[in-house]
C-alpha positions in Angstrom: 1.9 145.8 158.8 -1.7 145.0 156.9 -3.2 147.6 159.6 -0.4 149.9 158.9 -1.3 149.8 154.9 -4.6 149.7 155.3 -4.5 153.1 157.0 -2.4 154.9 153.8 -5.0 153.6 152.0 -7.3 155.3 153.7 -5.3 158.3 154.1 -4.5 158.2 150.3 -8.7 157.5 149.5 -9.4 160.4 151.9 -7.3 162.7 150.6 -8.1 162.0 147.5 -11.8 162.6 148.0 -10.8 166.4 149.5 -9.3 167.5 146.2 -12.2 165.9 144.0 -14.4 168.4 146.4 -12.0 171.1 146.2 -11.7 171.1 142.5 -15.3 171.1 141.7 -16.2 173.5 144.9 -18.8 170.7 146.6 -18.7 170.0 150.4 -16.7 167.0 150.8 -19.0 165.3 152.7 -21.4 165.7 149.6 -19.0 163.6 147.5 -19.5 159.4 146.8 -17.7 157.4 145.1 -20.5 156.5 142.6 -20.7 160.3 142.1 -19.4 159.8 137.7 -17.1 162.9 136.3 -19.6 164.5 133.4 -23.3 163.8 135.1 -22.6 164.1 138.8 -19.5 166.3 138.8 -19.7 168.9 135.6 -16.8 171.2 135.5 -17.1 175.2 135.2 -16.4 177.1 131.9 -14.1 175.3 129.2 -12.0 178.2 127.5 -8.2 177.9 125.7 -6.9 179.8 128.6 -7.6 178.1 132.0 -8.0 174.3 132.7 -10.7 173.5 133.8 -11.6 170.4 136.7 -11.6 167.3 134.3 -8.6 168.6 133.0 -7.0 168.8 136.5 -8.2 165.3 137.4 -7.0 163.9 133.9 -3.4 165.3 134.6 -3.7 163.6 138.2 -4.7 160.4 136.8 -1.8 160.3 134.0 0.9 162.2 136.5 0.9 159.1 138.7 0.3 156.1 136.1 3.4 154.2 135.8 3.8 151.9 132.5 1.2 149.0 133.5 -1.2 151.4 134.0 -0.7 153.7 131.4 -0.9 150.7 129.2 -4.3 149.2 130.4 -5.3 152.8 129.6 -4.2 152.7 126.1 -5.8 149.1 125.7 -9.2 150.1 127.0 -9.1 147.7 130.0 -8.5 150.6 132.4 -11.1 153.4 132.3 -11.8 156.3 135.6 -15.3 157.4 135.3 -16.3 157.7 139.1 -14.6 159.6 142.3 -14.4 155.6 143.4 -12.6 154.8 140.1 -10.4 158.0 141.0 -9.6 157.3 144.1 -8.6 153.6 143.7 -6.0 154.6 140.7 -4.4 156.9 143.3 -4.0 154.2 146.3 -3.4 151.8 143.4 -0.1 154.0 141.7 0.6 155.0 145.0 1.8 151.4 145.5 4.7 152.0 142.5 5.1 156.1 142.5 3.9 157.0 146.4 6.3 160.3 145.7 4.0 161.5 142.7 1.0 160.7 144.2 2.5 163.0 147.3 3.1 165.8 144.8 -0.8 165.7 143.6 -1.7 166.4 147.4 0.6 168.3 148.3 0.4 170.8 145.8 -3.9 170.9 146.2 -3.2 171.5 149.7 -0.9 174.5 148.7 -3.6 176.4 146.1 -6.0 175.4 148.8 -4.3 177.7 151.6 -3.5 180.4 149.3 -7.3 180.5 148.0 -8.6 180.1 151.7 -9.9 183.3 153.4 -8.1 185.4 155.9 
């Protein structure tokens, strides 16, 4: 059972690290987890019309938060600054809400096919 959990972790961490890379268009082998959103990873263009990666990875992080964790966030005590960080909150939330952490995943995986090239 521990071995069995240990390897969604890892599935959840890994997958987690693929959409980081696909939202910010790096290799994902490129990608650490000490890599911090804002210095290592900047995102494209900010304009009113499109969101842009830290917005993507914002509604990520607050799509899967259940009430604990949404409330360490409003107290301070729960900050994400690093792909590490990132991919923590997601094995972490996958724990109470595994179905919306699916959703994040499955619907990169979708835009990812459709922007792939023939």
């Amino acid at each position: 059972m521990v071995d069995t959990m240990r390897e969604q972790e890892q599935m959840i961490r890994e997958r987690a690290l693929l959409r980081v890379a696909r939202l910010f268009r790096i290799p994902v082998e490129e990608l650490r987890p000490d890599h911090t959103f804002g210095i290592d990873l900047k995102p494209s263009f900010v304009s009113d019309f499109r969101r842009n990666e830290f917005d993507q990875i914002d509604d990520d992080i607050h799509d899967v938060a259940d009430r604990a964790v949404t409330k360490e966030f409003k107290s301070g005590k729960l900050v994400i600054r690093t792909v590490g960080d990132y991919c923590d909150h997601l094995v972490r939330c996958s724990r109470t809400k595994p179905k919306d952490v699916e959703r994040i995943f499955e619907l990169d995986e979708k835009r990812s096919s459709r922007s792939a090239p023939a």
